[in-house]
PASE-989246 format. One record per residue (C-alpha): residue number from 1; z, x, y. Coordinates in nm, 3 decimals, always signed. Example, Ala and Ser with C-alpha at 12.3 -4.5 7.8 and 13.67 -1.06 7.14 Angstrom:
// residues 2
<r n="1" zz="+0.780" xx="+1.230" yy="-0.450"/>
<r n="2" zz="+0.714" xx="+1.367" yy="-0.106"/>
This chain:
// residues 227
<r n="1" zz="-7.052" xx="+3.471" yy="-1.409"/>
<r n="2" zz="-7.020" xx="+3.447" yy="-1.028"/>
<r n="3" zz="-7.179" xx="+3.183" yy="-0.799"/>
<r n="4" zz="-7.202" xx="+3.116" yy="-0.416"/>
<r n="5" zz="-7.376" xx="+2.896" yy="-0.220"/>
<r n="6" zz="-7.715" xx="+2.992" yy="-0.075"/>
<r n="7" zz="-7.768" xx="+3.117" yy="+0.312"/>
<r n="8" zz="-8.097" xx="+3.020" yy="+0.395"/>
<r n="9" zz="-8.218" xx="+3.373" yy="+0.472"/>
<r n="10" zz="-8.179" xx="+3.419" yy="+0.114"/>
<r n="11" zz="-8.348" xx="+3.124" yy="+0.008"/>
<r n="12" zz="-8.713" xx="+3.096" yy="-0.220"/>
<r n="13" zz="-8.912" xx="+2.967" yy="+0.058"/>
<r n="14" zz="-8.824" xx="+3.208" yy="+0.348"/>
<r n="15" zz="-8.899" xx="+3.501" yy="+0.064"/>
<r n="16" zz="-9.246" xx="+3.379" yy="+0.000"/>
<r n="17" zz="-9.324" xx="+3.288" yy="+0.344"/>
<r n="18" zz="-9.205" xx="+3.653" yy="+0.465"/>
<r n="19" zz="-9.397" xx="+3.823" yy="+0.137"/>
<r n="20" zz="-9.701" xx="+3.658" yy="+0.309"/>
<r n="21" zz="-9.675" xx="+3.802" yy="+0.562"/>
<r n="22" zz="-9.583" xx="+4.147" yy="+0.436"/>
<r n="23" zz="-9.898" xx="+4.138" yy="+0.219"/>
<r n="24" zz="-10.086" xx="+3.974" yy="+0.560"/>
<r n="25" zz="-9.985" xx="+4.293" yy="+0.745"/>
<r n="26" zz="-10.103" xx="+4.545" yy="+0.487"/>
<r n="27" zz="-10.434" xx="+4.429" yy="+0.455"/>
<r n="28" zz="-10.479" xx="+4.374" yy="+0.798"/>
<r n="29" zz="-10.308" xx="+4.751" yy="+0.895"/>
<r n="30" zz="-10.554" xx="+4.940" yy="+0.661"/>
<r n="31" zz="-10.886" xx="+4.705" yy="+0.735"/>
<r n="32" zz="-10.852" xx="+4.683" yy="+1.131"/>
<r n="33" zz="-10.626" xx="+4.994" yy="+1.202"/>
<r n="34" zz="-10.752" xx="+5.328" yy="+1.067"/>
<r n="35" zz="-10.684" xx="+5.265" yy="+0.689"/>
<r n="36" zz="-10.330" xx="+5.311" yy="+0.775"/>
<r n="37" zz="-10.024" xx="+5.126" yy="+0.558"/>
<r n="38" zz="-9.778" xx="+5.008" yy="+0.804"/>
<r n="39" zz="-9.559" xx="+4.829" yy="+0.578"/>
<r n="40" zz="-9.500" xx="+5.070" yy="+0.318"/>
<r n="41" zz="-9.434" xx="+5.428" yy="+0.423"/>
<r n="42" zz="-9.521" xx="+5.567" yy="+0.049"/>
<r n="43" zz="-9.883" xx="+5.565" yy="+0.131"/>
<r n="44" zz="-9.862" xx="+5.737" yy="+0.468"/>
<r n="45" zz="-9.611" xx="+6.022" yy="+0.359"/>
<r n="46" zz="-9.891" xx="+6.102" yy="+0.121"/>
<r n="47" zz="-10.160" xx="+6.075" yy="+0.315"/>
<r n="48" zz="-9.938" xx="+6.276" yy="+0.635"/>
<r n="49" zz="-9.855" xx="+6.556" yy="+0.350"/>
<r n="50" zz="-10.226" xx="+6.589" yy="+0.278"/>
<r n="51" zz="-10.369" xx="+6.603" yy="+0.595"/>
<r n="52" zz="-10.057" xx="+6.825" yy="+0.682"/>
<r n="53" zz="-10.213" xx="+7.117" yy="+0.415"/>
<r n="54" zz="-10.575" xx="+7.072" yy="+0.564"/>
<r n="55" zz="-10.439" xx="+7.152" yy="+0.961"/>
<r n="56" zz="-10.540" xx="+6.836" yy="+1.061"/>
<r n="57" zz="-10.302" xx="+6.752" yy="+1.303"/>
<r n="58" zz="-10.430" xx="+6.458" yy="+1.499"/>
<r n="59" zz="-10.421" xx="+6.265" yy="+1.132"/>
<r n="60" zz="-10.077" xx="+6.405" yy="+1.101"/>
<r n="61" zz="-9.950" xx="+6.252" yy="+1.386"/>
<r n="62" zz="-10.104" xx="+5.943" yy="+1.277"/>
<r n="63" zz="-9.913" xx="+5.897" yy="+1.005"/>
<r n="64" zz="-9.615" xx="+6.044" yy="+1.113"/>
<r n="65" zz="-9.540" xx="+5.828" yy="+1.380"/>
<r n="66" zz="-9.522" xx="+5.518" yy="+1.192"/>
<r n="67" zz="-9.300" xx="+5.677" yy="+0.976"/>
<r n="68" zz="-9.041" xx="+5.726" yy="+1.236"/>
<r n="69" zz="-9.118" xx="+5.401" yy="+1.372"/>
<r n="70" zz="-9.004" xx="+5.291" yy="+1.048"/>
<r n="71" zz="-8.676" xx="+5.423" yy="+1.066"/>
<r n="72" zz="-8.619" xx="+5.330" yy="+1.400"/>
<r n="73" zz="-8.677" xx="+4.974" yy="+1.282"/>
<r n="74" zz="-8.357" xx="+4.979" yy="+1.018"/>
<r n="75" zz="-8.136" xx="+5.156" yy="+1.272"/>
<r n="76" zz="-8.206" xx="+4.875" yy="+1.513"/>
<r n="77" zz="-8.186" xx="+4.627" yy="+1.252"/>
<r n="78" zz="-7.806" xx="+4.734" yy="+1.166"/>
<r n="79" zz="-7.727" xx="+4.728" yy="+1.522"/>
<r n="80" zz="-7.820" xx="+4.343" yy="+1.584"/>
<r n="81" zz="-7.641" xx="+4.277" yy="+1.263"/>
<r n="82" zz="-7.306" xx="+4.438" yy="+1.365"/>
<r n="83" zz="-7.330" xx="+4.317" yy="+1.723"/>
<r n="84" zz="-7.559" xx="+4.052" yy="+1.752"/>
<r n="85" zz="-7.357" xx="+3.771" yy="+1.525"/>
<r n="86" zz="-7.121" xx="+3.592" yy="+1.698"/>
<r n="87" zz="-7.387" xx="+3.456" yy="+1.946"/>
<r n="88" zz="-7.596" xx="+3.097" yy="+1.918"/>
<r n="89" zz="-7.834" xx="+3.249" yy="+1.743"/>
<r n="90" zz="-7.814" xx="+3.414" yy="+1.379"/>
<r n="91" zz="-7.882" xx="+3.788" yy="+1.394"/>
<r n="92" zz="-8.139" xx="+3.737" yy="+1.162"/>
<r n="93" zz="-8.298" xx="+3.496" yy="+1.386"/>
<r n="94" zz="-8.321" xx="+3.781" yy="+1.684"/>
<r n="95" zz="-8.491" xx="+4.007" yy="+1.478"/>
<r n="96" zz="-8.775" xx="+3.749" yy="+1.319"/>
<r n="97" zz="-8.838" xx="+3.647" yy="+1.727"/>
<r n="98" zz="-8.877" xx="+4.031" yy="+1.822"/>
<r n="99" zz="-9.103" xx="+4.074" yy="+1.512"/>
<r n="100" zz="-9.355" xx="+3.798" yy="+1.590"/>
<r n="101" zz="-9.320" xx="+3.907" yy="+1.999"/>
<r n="102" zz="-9.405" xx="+4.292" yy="+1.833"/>
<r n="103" zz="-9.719" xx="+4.154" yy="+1.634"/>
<r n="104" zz="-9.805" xx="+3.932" yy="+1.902"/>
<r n="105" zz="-9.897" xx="+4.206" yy="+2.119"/>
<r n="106" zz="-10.023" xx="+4.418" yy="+1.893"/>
<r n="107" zz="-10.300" xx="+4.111" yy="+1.866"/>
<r n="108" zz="-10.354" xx="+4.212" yy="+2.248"/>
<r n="109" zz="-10.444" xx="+4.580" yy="+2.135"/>
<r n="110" zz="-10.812" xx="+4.685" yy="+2.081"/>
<r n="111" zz="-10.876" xx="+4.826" yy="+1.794"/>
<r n="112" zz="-10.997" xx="+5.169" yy="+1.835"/>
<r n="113" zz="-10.793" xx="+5.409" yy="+2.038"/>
<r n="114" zz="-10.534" xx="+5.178" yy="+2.018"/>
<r n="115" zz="-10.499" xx="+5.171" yy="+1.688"/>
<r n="116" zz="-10.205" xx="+5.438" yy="+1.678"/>
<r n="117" zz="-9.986" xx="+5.223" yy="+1.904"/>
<r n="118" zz="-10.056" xx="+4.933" yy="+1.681"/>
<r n="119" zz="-9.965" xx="+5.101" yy="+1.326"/>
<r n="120" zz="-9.681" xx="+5.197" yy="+1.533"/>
<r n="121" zz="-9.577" xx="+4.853" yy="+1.641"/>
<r n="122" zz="-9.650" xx="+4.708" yy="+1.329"/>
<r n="123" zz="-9.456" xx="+4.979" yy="+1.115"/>
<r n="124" zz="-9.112" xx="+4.906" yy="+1.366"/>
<r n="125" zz="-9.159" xx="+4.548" yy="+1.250"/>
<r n="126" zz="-9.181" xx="+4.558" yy="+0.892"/>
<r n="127" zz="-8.876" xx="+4.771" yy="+0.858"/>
<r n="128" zz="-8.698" xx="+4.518" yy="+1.078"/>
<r n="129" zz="-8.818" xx="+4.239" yy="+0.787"/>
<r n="130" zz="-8.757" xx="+4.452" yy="+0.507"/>
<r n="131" zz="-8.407" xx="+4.566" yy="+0.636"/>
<r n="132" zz="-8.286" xx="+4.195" yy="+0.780"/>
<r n="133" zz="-8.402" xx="+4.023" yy="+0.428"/>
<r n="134" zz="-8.298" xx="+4.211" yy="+0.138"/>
<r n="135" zz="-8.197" xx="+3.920" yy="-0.099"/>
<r n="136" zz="-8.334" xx="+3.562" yy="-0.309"/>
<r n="137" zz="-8.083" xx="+3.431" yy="-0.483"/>
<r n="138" zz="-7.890" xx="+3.669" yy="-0.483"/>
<r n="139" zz="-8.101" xx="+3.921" yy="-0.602"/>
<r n="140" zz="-8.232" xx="+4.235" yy="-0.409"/>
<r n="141" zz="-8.596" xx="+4.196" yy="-0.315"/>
<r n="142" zz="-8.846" xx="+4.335" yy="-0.048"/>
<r n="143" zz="-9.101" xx="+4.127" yy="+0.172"/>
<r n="144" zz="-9.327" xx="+4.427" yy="+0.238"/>
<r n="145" zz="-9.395" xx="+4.617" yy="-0.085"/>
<r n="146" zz="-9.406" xx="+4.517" yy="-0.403"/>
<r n="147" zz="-9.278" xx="+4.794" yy="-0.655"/>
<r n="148" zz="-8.985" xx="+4.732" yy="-0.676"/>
<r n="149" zz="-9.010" xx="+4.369" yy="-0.705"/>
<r n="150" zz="-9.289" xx="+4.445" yy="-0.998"/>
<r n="151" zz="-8.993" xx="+4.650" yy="-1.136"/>
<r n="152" zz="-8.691" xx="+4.394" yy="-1.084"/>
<r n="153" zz="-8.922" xx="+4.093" yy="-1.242"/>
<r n="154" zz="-9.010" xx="+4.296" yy="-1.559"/>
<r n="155" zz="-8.696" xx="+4.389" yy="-1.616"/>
<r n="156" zz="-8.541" xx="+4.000" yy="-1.571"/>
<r n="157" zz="-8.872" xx="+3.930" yy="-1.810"/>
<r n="158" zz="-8.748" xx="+4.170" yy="-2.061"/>
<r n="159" zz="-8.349" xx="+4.050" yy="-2.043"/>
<r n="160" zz="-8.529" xx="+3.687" yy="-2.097"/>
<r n="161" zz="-8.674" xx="+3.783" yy="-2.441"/>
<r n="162" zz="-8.453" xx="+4.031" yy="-2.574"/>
<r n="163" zz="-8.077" xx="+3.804" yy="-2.474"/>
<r n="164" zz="-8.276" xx="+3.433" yy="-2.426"/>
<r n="165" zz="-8.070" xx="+3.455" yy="-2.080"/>
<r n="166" zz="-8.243" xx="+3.139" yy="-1.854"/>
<r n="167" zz="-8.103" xx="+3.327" yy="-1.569"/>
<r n="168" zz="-8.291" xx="+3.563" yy="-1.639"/>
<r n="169" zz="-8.610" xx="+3.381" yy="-1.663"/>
<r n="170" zz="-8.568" xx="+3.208" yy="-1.325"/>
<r n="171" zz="-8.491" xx="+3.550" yy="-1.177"/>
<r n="172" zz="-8.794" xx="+3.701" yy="-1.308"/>
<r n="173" zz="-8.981" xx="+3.329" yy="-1.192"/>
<r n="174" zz="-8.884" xx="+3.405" yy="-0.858"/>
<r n="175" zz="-8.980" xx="+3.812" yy="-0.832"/>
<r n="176" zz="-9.343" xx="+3.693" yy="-1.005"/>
<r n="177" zz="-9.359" xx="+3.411" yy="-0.713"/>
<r n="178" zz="-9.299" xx="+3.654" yy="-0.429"/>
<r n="179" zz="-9.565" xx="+3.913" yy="-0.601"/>
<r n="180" zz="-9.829" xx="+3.668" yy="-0.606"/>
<r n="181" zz="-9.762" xx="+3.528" yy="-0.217"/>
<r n="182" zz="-9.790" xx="+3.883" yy="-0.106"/>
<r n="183" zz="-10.087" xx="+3.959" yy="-0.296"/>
<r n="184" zz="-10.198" xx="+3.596" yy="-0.137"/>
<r n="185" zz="-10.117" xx="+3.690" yy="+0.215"/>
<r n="186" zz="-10.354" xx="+4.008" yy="+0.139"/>
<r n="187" zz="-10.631" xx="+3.812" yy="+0.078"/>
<r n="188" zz="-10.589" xx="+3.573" yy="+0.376"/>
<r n="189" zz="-10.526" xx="+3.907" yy="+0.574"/>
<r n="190" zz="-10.857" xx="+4.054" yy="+0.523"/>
<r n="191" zz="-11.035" xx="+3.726" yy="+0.523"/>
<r n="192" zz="-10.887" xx="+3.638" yy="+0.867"/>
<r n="193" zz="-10.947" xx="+3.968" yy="+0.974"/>
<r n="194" zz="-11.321" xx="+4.001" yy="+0.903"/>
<r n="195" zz="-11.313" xx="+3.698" yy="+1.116"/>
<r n="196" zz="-11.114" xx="+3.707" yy="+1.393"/>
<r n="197" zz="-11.048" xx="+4.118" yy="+1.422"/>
<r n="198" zz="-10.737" xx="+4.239" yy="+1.596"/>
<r n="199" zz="-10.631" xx="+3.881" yy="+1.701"/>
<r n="200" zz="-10.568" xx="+3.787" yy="+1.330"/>
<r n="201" zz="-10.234" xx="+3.933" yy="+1.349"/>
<r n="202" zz="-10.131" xx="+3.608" yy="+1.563"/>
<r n="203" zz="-10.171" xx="+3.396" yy="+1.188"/>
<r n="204" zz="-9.886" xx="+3.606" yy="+1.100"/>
<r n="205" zz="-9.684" xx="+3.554" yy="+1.417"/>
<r n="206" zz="-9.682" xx="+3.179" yy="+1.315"/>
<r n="207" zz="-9.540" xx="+3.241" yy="+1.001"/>
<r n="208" zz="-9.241" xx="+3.375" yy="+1.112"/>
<r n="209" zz="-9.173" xx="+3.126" yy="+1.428"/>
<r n="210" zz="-9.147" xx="+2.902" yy="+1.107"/>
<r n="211" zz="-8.930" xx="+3.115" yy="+0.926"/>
<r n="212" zz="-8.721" xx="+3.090" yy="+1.284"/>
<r n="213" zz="-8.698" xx="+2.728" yy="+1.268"/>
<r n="214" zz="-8.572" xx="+2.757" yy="+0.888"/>
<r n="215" zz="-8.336" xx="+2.945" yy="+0.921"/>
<r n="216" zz="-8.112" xx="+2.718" yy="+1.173"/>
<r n="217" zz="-8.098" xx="+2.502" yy="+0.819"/>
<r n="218" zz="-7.682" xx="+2.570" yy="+0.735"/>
<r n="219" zz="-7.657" xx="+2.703" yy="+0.358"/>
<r n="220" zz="-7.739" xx="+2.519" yy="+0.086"/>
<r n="221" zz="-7.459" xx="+2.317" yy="-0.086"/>
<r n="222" zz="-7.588" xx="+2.380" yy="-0.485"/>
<r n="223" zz="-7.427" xx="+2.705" yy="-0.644"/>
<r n="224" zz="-7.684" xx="+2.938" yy="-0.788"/>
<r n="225" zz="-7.599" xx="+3.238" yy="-1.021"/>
<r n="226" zz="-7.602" xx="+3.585" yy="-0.895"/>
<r n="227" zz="-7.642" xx="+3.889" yy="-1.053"/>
């Protein structure tokens, strides 16, 4: 059985805090921005293939776009991690500042015709998240969807009862954990939203100056298993 110690990027509490704000930006995306999901692209290839049989282009568009803005997002990502790690800063670290910057302005952006550059904006971001922070524990995770997470935990559930495996248990602990902040960053997302429109997004942007601060924490000394 293998064991490291813990970056903090990887750690429980910057995975909830970024699931909040993963399930913050869905909600927020579909109630304030056209009903469009910016965080995952499932949703929008969908809705872009349907729209695509009807002719409607203009909706096409709409959900195309943040699709490629999605890409664009992990092909940036990679860059800052191959060439962006020997400065003061963790690479991780530029790419959680250029996300909140990102949201921050989209906060400036009034909802209406706007709407498209927002999606847009807030698309590039979450595949910047979901790309830069792939891991808790040691175990592969997302921040901005929740399948496969629902997946990974029932699965570390099922090796609990069928082996009696405590790892597995605390594994599946963790994947439930990070379910239930996202779904609790949905509801604060549309309740700050009703409220405060557009510039709800800045909630979010707070989050993740936070998750800046953490992660200037060195790595934690305590060995945990990995899978």
């Amino acid at each position: 059985m293998k064991t490291k110690n813990i970056q903090m990027s990887e750690s429980l509490v910057v995975g909830l805090l970024l699931a909040s704000v993963g399930g913050f930006l869905e909600s927020y995306s579909f109630l304030s921005r056209d009903g469009v999901f910016a965080n995952c692209q499932t949703g929008n290839l969908v809705l872009l293939a349907m729209y695509l049989v009807k002719g409607d282009w203009a909706r096409v568009l709409s959900y195309f776009i943040p699709v490629v803005s999605f890409i664009i997002g992990v092909v940036l990502t990679e860059i800052t991690r191959i060439y962006a790690n020997h400065h003061k800063l963790h690479w991780r670290q530029y790419i959680i500042l250029l996300e909140a910057a990102l949201l921050a302005a989209v906060g400036l952006i009034p909802s209406g015709e706007g709407n498209f550059i927002a999606t847009t904006l807030i698309a590039f971001s979450c595949s910047m998240q979901v790309e830069a922070f792939r891991k808790v524990k040691g175990s592969v995770y997302a921040t901005t969807m929740c399948t496969g997470n629902l997946r990974s935990g029932t699965f570390q559930l099922f090796q609990h009862l069928i082996e009696k495996d405590t790892a597995s248990l605390k594994r599946a602990g963790n994947y439930f954990a990070i379910i239930t902040v996202f779904m609790a960053g949905a509801i604060l997302g549309s309740l700050t939203t009703g409220i405060w429109g557009e510039k709800a997004i800045w909630l979010s942007c707070l989050i993740l100056l936070f998750v800046f601060t953490l992660l200037f924490i060195q790595p934690e000394e305590q060995e945990e298993t990995i899978e």
